[in-house]
N, C-alpha and C positions, 0 to 999 in steps of 0.2 A: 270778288268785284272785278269787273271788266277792265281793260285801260278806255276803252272810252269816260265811263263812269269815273276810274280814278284820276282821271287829264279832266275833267270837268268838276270836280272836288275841287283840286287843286285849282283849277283857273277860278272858280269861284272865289274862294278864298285869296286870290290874288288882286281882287278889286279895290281892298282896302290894302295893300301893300305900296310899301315908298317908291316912287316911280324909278328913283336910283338904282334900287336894291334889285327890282324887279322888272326884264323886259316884259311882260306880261304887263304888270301894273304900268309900263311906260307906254303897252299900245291902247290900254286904258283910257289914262290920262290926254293921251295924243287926241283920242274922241273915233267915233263913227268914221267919216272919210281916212284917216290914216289908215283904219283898220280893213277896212276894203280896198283900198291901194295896196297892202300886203297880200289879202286874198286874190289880187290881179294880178299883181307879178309872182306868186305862186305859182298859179297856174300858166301863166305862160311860162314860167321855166319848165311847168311840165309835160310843155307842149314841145317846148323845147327837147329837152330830154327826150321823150318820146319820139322824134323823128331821127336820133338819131342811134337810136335801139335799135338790133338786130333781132328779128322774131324768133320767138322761144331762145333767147340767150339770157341767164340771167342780168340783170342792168341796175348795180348798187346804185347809181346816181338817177335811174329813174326812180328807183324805189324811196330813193332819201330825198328827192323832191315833191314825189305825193304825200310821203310824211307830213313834210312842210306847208304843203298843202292844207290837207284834212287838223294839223294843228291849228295854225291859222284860220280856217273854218268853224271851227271850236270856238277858238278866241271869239271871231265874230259872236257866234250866237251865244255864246256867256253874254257878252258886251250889250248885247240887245236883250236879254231876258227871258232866250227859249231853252228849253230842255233839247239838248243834244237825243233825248231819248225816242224824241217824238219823231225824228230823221229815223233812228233805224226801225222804231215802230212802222212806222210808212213805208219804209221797205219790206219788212215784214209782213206789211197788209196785202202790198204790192207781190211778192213770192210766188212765181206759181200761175201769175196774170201772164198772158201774151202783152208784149209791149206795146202793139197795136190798140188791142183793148181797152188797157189801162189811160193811155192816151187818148181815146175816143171820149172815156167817160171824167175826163175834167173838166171843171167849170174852168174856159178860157175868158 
C-alpha cells in the first residue's frame, strides 16, 4: 500500500474521531471554508519557501511545506468525498501528453 492510499485510510477513518483527540477530525468538524483556508496558506508558505530556495540545493523546508501541502490537500478531498485515487489516475492518464495538448483538449 502506497502512503497516498495509507494517509487516505487514515484521514477517512478520522471523520468519526473526537475533534479534541484528533487535528484531522478538528479540520473536519471546523467544515469546508477552514479546510481551504489551510490549503491557502499551505501553498503560499510554498510559495514562500520556494522563492527562497537555491536551485538544485536540496531545501528541508521547501520539502516539509509541499508535505503540508499535498496533506492538507488530502484532507480537503476526504472532507468532500473524492478518492485521492482519481488525482493520480489523471495524472496517469495525462503521462506522456504534451502539456499543450492536454490543455487544448479540456472542457473549459
Amino acid at each position: 500500500m502506497d502512503i497516498i492510499s495509507q494517509l487516505t485510510s487514515v484521514l477517512t477513518d478520522r471523520r468519526d474521531a473526537d475533534p479534541a483527540q484528533s487535528y484531522v477530525a478538528s479540520l473536519y468538524a471546523d467544515g469546508t471554508n477552514k479546510i481551504l483556508e489551510k490549503v491557502g496558506e499551505e501553498a503560499t508558505e510554498v510559495i514562500l519557501a520556494a522563492k527562497d530556495t537555491t536551485h538544485g540545493t536540496p531545501d528541508a523546508a521547501l520539502i516539509g511545506e509541499v508535505a503540508d501541502l499535498w496533506f492538507h490537500t488530502l484532507v480537503m478531498l476526504v472532507h468532500l468525498g473524492q478518492d485521492p485515487q482519481e488525482v493520480l489516475d489523471t495524472l496517469a492518464e495525462r503521462f506522456g501528453i504534451s502539456g499543450h495538448t492536454e490543455k487544448a483538449t479540456r472542457d473549459t
